[in-house]
C-alpha positions as CSV (number, residue, x, y, z in Angstrom):
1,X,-82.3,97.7,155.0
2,X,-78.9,99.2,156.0
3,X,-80.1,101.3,158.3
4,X,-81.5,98.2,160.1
5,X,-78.2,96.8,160.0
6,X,-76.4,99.5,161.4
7,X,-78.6,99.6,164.1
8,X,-78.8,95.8,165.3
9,X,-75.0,96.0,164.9
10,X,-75.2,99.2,167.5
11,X,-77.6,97.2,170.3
12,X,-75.6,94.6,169.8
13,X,-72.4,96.1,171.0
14,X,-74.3,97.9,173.8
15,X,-76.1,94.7,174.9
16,X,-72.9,92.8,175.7
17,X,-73.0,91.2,179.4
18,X,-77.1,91.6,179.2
19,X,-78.5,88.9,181.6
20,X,-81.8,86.8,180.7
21,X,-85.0,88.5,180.7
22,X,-88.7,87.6,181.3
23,X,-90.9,89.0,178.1
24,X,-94.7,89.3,179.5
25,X,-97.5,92.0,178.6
26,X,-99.0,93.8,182.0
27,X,-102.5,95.2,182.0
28,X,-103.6,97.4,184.9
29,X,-107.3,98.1,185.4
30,X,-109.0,101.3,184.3
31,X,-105.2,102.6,182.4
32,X,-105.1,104.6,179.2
33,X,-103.0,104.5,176.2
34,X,-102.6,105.7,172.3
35,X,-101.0,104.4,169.6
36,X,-99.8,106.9,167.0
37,X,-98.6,105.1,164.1
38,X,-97.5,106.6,160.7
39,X,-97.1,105.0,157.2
40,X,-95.8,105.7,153.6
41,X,-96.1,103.8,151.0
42,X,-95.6,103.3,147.5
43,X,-98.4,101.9,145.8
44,X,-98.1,100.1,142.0
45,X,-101.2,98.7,140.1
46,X,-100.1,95.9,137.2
47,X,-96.5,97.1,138.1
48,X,-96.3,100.6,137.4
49,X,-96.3,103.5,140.0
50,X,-99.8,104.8,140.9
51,X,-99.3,107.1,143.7
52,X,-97.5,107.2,147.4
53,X,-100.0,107.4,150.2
54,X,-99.3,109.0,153.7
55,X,-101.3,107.4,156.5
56,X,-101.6,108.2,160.0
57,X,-103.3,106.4,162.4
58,X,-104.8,106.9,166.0
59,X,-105.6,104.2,168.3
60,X,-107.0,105.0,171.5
61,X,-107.0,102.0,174.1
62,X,-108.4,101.1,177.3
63,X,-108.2,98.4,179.5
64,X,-111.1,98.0,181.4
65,X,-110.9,94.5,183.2
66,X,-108.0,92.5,184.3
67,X,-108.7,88.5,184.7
68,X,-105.8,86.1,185.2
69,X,-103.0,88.1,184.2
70,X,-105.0,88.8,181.3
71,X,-106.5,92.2,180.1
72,X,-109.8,93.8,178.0
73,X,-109.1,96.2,175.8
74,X,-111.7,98.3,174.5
75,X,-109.7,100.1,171.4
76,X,-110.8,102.7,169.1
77,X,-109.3,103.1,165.5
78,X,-109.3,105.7,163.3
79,X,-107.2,106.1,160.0
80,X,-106.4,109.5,158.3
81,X,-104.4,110.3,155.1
82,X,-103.3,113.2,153.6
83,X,-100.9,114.1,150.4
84,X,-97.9,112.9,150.2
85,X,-95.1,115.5,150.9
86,X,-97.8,118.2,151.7
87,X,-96.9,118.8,155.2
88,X,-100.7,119.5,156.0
89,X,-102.9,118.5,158.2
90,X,-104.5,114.7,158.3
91,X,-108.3,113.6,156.9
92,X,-110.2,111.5,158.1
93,X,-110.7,108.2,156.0
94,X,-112.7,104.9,158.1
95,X,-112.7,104.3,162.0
96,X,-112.9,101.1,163.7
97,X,-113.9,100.0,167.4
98,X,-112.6,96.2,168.5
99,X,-112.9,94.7,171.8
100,X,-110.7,91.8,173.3
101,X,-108.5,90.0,174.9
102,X,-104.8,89.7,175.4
103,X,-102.7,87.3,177.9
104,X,-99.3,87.8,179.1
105,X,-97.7,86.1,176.4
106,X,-99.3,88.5,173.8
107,X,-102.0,85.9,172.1
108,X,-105.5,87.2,170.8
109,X,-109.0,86.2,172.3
110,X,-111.1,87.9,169.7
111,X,-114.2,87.3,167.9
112,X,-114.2,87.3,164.1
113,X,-116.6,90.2,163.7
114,X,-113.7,92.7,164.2
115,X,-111.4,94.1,161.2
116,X,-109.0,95.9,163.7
117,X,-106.0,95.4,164.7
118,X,-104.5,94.3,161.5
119,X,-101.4,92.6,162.9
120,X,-102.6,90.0,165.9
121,X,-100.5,87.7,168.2
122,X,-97.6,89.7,167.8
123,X,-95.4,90.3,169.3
124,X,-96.1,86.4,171.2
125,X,-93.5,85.6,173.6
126,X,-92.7,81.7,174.9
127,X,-93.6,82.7,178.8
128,X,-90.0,81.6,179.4
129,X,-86.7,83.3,180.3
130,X,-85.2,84.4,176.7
131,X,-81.2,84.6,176.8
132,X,-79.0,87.6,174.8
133,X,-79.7,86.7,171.1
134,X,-81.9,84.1,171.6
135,X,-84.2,83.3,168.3
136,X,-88.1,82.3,168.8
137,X,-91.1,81.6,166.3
138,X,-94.7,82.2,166.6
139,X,-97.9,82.0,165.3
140,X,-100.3,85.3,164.1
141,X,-102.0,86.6,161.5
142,X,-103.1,89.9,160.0
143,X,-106.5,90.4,159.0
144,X,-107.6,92.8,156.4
145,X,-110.9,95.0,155.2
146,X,-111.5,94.5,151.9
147,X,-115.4,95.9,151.7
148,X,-113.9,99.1,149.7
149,X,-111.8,97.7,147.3
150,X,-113.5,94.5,146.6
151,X,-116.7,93.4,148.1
152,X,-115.2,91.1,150.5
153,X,-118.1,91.2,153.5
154,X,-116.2,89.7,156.2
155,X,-112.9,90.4,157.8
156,X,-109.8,88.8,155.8
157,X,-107.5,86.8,157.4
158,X,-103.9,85.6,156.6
159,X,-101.8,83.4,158.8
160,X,-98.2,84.3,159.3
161,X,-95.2,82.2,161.2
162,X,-93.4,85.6,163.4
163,X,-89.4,85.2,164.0
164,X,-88.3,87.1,166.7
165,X,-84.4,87.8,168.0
166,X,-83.8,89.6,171.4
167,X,-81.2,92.0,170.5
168,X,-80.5,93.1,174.0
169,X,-80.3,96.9,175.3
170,X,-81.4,100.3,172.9
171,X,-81.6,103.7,174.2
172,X,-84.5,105.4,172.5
173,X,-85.9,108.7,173.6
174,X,-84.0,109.2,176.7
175,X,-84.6,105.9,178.2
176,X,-83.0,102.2,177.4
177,X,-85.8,99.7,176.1
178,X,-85.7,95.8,175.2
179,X,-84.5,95.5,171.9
180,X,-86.5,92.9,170.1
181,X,-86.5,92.2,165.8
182,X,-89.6,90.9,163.9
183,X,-89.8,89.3,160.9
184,X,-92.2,87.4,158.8
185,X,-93.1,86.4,155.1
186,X,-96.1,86.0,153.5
187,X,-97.4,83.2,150.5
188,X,-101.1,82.9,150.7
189,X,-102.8,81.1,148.3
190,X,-106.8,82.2,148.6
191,X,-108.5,79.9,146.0
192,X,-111.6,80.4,144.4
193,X,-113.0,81.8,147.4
194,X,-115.0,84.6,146.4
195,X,-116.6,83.7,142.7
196,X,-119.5,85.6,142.2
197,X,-116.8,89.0,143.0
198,X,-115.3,90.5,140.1
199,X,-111.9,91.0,141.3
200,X,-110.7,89.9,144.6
201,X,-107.2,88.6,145.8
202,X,-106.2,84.8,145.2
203,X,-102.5,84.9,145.8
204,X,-101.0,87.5,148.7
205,X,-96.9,87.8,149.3
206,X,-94.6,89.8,150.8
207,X,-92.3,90.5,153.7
208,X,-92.5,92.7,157.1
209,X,-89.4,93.6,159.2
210,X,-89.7,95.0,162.2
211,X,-87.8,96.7,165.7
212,X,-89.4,96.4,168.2
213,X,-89.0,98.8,171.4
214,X,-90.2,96.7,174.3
215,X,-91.1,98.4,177.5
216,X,-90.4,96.8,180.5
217,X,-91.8,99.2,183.2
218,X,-95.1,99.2,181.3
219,X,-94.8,95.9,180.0
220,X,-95.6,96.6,176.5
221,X,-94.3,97.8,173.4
222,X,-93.0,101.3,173.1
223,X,-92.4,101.8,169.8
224,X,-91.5,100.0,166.6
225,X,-90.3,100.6,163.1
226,X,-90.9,98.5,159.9
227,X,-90.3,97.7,156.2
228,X,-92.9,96.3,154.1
229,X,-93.6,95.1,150.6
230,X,-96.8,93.1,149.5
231,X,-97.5,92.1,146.0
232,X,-101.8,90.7,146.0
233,X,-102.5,89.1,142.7
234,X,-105.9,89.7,141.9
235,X,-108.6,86.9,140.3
236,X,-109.2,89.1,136.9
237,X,-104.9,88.7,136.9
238,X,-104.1,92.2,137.7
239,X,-101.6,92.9,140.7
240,X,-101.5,95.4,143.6
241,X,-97.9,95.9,145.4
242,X,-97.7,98.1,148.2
243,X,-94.0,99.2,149.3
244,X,-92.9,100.9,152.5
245,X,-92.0,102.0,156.0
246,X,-94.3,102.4,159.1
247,X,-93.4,103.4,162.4
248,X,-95.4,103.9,165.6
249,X,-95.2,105.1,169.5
250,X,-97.3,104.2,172.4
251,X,-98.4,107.3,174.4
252,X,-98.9,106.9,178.1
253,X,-103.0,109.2,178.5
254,X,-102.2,111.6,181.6
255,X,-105.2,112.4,183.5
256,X,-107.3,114.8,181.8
257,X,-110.0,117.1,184.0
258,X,-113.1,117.4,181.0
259,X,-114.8,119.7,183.7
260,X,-112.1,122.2,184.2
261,X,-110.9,122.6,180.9
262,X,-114.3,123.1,179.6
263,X,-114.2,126.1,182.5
264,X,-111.1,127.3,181.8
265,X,-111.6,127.8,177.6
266,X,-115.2,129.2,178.4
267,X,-113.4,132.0,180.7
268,X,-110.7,132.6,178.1
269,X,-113.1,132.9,175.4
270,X,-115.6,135.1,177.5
271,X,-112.7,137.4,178.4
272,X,-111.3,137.7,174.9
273,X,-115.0,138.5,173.7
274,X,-115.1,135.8,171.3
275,X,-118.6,135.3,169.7
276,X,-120.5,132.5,168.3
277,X,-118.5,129.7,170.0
278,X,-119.8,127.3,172.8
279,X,-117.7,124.7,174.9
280,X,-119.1,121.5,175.7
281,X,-118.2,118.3,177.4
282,X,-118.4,115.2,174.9
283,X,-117.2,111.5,175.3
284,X,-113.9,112.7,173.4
285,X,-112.9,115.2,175.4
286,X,-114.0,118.9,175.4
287,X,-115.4,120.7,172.4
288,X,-115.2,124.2,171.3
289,X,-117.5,124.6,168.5
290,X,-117.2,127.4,166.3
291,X,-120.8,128.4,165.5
292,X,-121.7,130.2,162.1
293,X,-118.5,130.2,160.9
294,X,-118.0,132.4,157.4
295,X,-116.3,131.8,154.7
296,X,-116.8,132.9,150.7
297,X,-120.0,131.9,149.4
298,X,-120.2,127.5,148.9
299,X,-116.4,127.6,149.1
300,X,-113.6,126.7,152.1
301,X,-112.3,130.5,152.1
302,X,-112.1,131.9,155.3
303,X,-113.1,135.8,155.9
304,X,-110.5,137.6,157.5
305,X,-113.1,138.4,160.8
306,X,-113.1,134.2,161.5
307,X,-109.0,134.7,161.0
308,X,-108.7,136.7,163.9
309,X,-111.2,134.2,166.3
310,X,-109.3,131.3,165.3
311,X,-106.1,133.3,165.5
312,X,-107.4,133.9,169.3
313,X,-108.7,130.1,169.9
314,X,-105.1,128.7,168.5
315,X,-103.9,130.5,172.0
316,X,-106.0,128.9,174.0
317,X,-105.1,125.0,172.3
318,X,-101.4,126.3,172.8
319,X,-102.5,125.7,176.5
320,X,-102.4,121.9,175.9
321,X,-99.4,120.9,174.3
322,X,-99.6,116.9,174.5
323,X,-103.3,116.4,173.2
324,X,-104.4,116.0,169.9
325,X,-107.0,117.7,167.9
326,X,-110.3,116.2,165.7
327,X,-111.8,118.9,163.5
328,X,-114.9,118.5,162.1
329,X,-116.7,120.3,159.8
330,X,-120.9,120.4,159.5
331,X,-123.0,122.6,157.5
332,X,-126.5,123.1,157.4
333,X,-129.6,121.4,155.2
334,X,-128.9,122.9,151.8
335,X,-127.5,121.2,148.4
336,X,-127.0,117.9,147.7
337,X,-125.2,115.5,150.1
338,X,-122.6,114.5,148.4
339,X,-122.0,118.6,148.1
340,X,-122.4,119.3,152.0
341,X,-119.9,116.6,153.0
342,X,-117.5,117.9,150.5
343,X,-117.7,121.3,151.5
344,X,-117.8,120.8,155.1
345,X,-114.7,118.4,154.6
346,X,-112.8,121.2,152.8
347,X,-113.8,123.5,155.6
348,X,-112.5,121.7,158.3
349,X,-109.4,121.1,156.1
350,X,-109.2,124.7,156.1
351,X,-109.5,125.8,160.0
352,X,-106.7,123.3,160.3
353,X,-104.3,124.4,157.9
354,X,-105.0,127.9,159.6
355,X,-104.2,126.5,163.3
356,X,-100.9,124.4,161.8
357,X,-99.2,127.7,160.3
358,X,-100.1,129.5,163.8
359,X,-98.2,126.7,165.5
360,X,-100.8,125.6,167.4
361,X,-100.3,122.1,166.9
362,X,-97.9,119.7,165.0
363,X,-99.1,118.1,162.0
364,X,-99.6,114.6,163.3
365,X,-101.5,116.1,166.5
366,X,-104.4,117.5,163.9
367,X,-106.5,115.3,162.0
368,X,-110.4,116.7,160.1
369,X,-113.5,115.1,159.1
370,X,-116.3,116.6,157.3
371,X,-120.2,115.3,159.0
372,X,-122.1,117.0,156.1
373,X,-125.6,118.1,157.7
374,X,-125.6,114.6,159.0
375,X,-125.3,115.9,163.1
376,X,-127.9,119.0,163.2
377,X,-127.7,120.9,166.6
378,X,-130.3,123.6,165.1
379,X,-133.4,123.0,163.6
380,X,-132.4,123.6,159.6
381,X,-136.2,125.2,159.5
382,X,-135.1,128.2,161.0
383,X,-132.6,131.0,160.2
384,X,-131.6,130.6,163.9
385,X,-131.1,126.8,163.6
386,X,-128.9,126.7,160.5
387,X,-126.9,129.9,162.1
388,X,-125.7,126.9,164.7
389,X,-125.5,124.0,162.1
390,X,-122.8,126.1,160.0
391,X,-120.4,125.1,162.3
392,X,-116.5,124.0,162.8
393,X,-115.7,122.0,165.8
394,X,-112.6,121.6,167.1
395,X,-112.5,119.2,170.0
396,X,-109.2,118.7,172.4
397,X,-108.9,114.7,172.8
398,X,-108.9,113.3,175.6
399,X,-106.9,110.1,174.8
């Protein structure tokens, strides 16, 4: 906490003489946007330490109708997570789609069905002028997905009472945002809600505070940083506290031509004489898909001959500084299941590790997932089709 301290104390001196400003969230028809958000936590079962978990996730938004003032955002979600202190790249762990609305004050139109975003109606502003230090309280709630852990079949919500204080002026990242704090706590008593479950959560506390970056050209939030803890106390009387900071930036999507990058990489590649890899146009963005990819026999070891292509194709993504990377492993129809999606999983780890030590991306910009046999482009019946199914895709995102 002192280094949120320090920092309120800073905007506060650079705030001084700030006039009134109008708080409201803008949505323009058709715009594009990610959220990149990062979290570390501590996690303790029944009190003692179990393990810190490093989470990144990627939310790609787009608002496709504007009614009233209001906007419809059509938001995908994915969450990754990799070892903590590794420095490696991210793997995929669940993904999410939600659709709905938001008004200018920042408050949720959304049907129940949906488990993402966790944190809604917040930040909610009063639709009024708010004045240099100005306090203001609103209503939210966070809503969880507890199918994993306990059974729980339906989203889980928990209301929450937001305090907000406009701080005044903050330079962040060259430019001078809207300095806004957010803080809530959490005592939520469930009940016997759930009693044919084993073990599910009855009692639920804990704190969040938050900076927020506000945006005033874009009207919406730039960025934010937060502290957490959250102690769940389980029905069989076990507990679960999660400790930690989160942080997260909203990325402006520049205009991305699918169609001439696809042209461009299959030119490069051609000209470099680059084997076994095809480009192709998906909804994601463009694909480059390395076809019958070798490593050591039912292991993730590369052979020094695939070194050199993706030494080569690391180049080309070197091209694209600002988007982000999906790798996914597949393999083809042999084995068990459970065996193919480990092994393509591990393989797609692998290709990525590769591409992070040739600096072809940053860390948070690479995120894999292993498919498993599970998307077949060849037919497995032939030596020809499983040639193409032994594959490592690495697609450049579009948002």
């Amino acid at each position: 906490m002192k280094k949120l301290v320090l920092v309120l104390m800073a905007a506060v001196i650079t705030a001084v003489g700030v006039s009134a400003e109008v708080f409201e969230f803008q949505y323009y028809e058709g715009s594009k946007y990610r959220i990149l958000s990062q979290v570390n936590e501590d996690v303790f079962i029944n009190g003692v330490y179990s393990h810190t978990a490093d989470i990144l996730n990627k939310i790609s938004v787009h608002i496709s109708q504007v009614d009233d003032g209001s906007g419809f955002l059509e938001a995908d979600f994915i969450t990754f997570e990799r070892s903590a202190g590794s420095g490696g790249v991210y793997q995929w762990g669940q993904d999410y789609t939600s659709k709905f609305w938001r008004d200018r004050t920042g408050h949720y139109d959304i049907e129940p069905v949906y488990y993402m975003p966790v944190v809604r109606n917040v930040p909610l502003f009063p639709g009024r002028d708010i004045q240099l230090g100005e306090k203001w309280v609103g209503e939210g709630n966070e809503v969880h997905d507890f199918r994993t852990n306990f059974g729980i079949p339906e989203p889980y919500e928990i209301p929450i009472t937001v305090n907000y204080q406009y701080i005044g002026k903050e330079e962040k990242d060259g430019r001078v945002f809207d300095l806004i704090t957010i803080d809530y706590n959490v005592y939520f008593r469930a009940g016997n809600r759930y009693p044919r479950l084993t073990s599910y959560p009855v009692r639920i506390t804990g704190v969040s505070e938050q900076l927020l970056y506000w945006d005033s050209e874009y009207g919406r939030p730039y960025a934010y940083e937060e502290q957490f803890e959250f102690l769940f106390i389980l029905s069989n009387g076990a507990t679960v506290e999660y400790r930690g900071a989160a942080e997260a930036l909203v990325i402006q999507s520049e205009s991305f031509n699918r169609a001439e990058v696809a042209e461009d990489i299959s030119n490069t590649l051609k000209e470099a004489d680059i084997q076994d890899v095809e480009v192709r146009i998906v909804d994601e963005g463009v694909t480059i898909s390395l076809e019958n990819i070798q490593f050591l026999p039912d292991s993730a070891v590369l052979l020094e001959q695939e070194k050199v292509k993706i030494e080569k194709i690391a180049e080309i993504l070197k091209k694209y500084p600002d988007r982000d990377i999906m790798i996914t492993g597949h393999t083809a129809l042999a084995g068990t299941e459970q065996g193919r999606e480990l092994l393509s999983e591990l393989r797609a780890a692998t290709v990525g590790d590769y591409l992070l030590k040739l600096g072809a991306k940053e860390p948070e910009q690479i995120t894999t997932r292993g498919m498993g046999a599970r998307v077949p482009l060849g037919d497995n019946r032939t030596e020809r089709g499983k040639r193409k199914n032994r594959r490592v895709e690495i697609t450049i995102l579009e948002n």
